[in-house]
C-alpha positions in Angstrom: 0.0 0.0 0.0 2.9 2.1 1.2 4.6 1.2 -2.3 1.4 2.3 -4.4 1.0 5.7 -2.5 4.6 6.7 -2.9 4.3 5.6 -6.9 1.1 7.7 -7.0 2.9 10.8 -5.4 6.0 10.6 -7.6 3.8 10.0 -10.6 1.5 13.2 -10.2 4.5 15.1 -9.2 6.6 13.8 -12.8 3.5 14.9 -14.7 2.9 18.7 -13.1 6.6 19.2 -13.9 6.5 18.1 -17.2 6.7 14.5 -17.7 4.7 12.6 -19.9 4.9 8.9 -21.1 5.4 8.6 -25.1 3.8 5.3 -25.7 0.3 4.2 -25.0 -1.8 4.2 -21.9 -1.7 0.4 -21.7 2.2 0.4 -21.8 2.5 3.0 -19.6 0.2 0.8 -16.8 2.0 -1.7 -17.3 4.8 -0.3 -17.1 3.9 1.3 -13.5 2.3 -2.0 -12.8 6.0 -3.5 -13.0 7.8 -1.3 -11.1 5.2 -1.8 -7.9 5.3 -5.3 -8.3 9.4 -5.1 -8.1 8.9 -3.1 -5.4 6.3 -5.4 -3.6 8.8 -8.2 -4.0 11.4 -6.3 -2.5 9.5 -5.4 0.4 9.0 -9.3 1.0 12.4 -10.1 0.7 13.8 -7.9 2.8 11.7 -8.8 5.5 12.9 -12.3 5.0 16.1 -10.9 5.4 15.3 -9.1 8.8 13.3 -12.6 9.8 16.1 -14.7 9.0 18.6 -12.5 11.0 19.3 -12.6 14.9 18.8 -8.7 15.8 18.0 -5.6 13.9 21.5 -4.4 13.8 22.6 -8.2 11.6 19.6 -7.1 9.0 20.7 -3.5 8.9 24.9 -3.7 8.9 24.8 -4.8 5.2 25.5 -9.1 5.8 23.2 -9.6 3.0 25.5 -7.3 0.9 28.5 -8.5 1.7 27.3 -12.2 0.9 26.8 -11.2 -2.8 29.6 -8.9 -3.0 31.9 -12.0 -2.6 29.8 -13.9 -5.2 30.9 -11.0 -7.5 32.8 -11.5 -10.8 34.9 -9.2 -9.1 35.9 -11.3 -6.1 39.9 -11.5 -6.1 40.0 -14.9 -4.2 40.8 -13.5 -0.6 38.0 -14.0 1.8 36.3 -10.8 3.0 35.1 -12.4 6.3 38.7 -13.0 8.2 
């Protein structure tokens, strides 16, 4: 809901400043229909994250981060966790 409102506000605020889509109304839905459902599954997953952790301060220091940070194609070898 919180996702939908904030969408709403930044969409009415883009438009009286000047935006406007440049494709049809049923793109431009679905288009705004994508980005709350991206943001509805983010939502979820990070409170799996902040379920999965011990304390608040586990979810919020960044673990999840530095888990695919070392997955990275940019990993030189060296562990980041010694």
């Amino acid at each position: 809901m919180t996702n939908a409102l904030a969408m709403g506000i930044l969409l009415i605020t883009s438009v009286i400043i000047g935006f406007r889509f440049h494709t049809s109304a049923l793109n431009a839905i679905a288009g705004v229909g994508l980005m709350l459902l991206f943001g509805f599954a983010f939502s979820w997953f990070f409170a799996l994250v902040g379920l999965l952790t011990s304390t608040p301060e586990a979810a919020r220091n960044g673990r999840l981060h530095e888990n695919l940070v070392s997955h990275s194609a940019y990993e030189d070898g060296h562990s980041r966790r010694s």
